[in-house]
Z-matrix of the N, CA and C atoms (Angstrom, degrees):
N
C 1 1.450
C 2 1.530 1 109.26
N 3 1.371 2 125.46 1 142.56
C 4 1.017 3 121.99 2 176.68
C 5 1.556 4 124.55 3 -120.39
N 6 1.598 5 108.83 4 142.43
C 7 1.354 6 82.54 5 -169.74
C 8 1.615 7 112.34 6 -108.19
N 9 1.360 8 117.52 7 -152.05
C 10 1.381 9 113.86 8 -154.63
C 11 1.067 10 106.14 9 -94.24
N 12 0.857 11 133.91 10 4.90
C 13 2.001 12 138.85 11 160.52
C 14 1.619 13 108.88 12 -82.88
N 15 1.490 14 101.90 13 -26.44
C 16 1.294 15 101.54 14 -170.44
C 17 1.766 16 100.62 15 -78.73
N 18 1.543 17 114.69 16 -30.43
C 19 1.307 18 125.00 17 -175.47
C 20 1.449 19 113.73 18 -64.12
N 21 1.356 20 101.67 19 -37.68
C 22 2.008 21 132.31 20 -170.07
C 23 1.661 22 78.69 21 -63.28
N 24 1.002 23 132.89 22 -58.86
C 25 1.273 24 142.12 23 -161.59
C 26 1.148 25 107.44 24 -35.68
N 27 1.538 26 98.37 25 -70.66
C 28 1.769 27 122.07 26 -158.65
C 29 1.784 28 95.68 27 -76.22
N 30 1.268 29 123.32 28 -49.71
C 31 1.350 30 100.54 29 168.81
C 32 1.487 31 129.86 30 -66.50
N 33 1.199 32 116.06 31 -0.30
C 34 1.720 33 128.54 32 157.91
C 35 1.255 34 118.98 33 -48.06
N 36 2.006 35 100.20 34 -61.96
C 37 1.130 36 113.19 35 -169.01
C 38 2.052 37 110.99 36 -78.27
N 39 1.025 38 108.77 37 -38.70
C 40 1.327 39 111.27 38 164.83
C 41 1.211 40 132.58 39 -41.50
N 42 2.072 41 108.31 40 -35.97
C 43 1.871 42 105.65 41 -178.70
C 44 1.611 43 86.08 42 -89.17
N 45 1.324 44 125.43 43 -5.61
C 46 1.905 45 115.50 44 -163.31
C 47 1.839 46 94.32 45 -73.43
N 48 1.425 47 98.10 46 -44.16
C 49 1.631 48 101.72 47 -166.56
C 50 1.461 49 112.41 48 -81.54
N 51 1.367 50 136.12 49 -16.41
C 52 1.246 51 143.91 50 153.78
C 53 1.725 52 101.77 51 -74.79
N 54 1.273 53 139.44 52 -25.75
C 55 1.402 54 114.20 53 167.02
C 56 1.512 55 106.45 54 -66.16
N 57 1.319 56 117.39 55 -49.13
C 58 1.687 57 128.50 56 -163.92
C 59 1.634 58 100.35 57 -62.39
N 60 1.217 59 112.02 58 -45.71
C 61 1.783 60 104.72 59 -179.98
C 62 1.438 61 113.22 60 -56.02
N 63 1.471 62 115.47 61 -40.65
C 64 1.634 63 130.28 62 -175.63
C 65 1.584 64 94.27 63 -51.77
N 66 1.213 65 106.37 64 -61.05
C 67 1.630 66 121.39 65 -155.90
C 68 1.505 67 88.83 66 -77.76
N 69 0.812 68 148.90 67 -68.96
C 70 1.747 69 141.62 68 158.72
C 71 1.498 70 124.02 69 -0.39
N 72 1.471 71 106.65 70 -52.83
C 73 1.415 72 126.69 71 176.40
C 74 1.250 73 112.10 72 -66.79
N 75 1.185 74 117.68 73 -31.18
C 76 1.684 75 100.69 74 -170.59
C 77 1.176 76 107.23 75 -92.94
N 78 1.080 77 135.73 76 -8.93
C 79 2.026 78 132.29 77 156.80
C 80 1.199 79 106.42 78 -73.12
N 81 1.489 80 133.41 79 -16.32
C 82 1.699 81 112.42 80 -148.26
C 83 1.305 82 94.90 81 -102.05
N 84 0.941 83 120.51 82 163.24
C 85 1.598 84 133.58 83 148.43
C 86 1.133 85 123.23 84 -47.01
N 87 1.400 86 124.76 85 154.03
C 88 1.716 87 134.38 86 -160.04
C 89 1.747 88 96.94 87 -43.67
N 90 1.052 89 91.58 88 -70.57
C 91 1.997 90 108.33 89 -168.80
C 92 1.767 91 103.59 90 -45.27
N 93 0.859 92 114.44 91 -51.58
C 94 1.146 93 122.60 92 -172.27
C 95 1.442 94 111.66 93 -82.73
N 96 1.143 95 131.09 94 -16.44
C 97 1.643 96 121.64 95 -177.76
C 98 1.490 97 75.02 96 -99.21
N 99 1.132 98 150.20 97 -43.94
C 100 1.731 99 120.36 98 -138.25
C 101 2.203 100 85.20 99 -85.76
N 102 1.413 101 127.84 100 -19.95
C 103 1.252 102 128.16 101 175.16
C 104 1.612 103 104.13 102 -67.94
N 105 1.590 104 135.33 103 -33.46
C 106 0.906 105 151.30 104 -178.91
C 107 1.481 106 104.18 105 -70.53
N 108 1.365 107 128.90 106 -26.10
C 109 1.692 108 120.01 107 -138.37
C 110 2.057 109 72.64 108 -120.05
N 111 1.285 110 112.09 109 -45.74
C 112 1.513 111 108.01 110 173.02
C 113 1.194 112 115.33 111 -57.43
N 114 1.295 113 144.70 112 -51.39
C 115 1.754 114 155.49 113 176.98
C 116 1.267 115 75.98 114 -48.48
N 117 1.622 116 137.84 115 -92.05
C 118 1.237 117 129.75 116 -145.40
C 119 1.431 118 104.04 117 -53.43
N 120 1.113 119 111.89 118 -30.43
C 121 2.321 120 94.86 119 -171.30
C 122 0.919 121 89.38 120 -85.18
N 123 1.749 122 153.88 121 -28.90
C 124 1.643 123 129.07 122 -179.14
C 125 1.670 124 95.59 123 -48.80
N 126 1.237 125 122.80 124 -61.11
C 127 1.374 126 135.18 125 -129.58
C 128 1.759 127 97.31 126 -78.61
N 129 1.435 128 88.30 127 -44.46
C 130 1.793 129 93.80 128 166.18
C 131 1.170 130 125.18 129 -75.49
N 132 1.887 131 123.51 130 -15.24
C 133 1.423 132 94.92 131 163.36
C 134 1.705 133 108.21 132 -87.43
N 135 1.438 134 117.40 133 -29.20
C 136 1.245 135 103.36 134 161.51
C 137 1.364 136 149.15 135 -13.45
N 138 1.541 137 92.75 136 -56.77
C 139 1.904 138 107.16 137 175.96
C 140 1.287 139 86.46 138 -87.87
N 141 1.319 140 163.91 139 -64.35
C 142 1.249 141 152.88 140 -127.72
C 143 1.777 142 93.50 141 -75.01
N 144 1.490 143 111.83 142 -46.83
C 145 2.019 144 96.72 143 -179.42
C 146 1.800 145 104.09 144 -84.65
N 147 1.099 146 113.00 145 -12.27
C 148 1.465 147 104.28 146 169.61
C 149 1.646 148 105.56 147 -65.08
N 150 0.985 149 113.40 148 -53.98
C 151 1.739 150 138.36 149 178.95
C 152 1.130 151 102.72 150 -18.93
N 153 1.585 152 104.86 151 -69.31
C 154 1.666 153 123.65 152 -173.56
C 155 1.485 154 106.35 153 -77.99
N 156 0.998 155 131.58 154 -16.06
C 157 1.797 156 117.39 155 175.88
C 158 1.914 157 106.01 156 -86.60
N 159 1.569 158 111.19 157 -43.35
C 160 1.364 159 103.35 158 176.42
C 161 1.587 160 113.60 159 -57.75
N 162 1.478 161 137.79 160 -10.35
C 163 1.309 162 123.90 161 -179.82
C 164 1.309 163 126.49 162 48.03
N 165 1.193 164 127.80 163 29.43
C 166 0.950 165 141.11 164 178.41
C 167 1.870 166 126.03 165 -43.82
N 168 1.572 167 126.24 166 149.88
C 169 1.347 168 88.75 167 174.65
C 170 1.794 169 89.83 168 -139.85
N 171 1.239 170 103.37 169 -168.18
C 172 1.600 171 103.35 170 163.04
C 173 1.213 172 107.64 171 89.64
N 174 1.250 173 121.36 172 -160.86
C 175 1.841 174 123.74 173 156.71
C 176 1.113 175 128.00 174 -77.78
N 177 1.570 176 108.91 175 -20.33
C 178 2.016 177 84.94 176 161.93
C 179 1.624 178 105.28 177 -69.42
N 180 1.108 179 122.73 178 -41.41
C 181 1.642 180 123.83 179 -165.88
C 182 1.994 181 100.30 180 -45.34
N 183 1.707 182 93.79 181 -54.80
C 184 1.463 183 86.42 182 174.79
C 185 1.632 184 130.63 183 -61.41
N 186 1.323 185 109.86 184 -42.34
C 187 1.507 186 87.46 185 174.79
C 188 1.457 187 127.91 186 -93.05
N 189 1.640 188 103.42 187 12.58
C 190 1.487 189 93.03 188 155.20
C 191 1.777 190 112.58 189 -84.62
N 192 0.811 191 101.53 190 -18.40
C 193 1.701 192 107.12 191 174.85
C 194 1.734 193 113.55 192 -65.27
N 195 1.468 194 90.76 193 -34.93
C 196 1.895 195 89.05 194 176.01
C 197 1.096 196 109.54 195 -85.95
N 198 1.508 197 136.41 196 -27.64
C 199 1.167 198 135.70 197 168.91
C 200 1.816 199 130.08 198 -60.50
N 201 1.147 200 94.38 199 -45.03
C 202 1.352 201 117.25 200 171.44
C 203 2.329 202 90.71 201 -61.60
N 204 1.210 203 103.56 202 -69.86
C 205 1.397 204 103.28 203 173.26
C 206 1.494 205 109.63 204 -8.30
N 207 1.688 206 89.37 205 -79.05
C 208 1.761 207 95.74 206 -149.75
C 209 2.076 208 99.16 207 -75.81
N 210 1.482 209 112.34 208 -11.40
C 211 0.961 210 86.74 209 169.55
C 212 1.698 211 119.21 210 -74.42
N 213 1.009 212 129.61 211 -23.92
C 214 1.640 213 138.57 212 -169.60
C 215 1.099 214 96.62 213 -66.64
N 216 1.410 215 132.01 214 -39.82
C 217 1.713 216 138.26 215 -173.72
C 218 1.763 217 105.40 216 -63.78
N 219 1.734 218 103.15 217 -59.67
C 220 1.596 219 104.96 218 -176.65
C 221 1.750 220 100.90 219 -53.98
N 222 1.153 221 132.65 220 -30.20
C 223 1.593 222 133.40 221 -168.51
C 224 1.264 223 99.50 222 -70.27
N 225 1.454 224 127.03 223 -59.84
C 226 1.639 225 148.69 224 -153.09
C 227 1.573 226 85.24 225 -70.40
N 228 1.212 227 131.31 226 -56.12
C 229 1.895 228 140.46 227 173.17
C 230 1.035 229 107.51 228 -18.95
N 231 1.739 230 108.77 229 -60.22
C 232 1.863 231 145.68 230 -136.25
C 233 1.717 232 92.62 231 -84.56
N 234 1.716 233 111.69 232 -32.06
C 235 1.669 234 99.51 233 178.66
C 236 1.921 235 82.73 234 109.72
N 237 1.485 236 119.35 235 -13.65
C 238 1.683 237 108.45 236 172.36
C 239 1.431 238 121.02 237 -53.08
N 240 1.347 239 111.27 238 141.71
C 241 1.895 240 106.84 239 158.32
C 242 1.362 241 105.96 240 -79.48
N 243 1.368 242 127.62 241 123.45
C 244 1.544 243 112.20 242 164.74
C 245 1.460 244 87.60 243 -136.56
C-alpha cells in the first residue's frame, strides 16, 4: 500500500520530467524536440490525473496547481494540445 507522500513523490517526479523534456526541446532539432514536447505531455497529463485523485488542499495543493499551470503554458508555447 502506498501512502500519500509516496504519491506526492511520484507526482514530483512526473512535473520534474515534463520540465526536463520542455527544456530538452528547445536545443534539439525539429524531430527530436516535437518527441521531447510529447514525453513532456504524457508526464504532464500524468501528474495532472494524479493531481486530481490526491485531493490535496492548503499550499502544497496550490503550488502544485501553479506548477502544473505554468507547465501547460510551456506545452500550449511548444504547439502541444493539453
Amino acid at each position: 500500500m502506498r501512502s500519500i507522500e509516496d504519491d506526492i513523490k511520484w507526482l514530483q517526479t512526473q512535473l520534474t520530467v515534463a520540465r526536463w523534456h520542455l527544456d530538452a526541446a528547445i536545443a534539439a532539432p525539429i524531430a527530436m524536440a516535437r518527441r521531447n514536447i510529447d514525453r513532456a505531455r504524457q508526464a504532464y497529463e500524468a501528474a495532472r490525473e494524479a493531481f486530481k485523485e490526491l485531493d490535496l488542499t492548503g499550499e502544497r495543493q496550490q503550488a502544485f496547481a501553479e506548477e502544473l499551470k505554468h507547465i501547460r503554458e510551456r506545452l500550449q508555447s511548444a504547439g502541444a494540445e493539453v
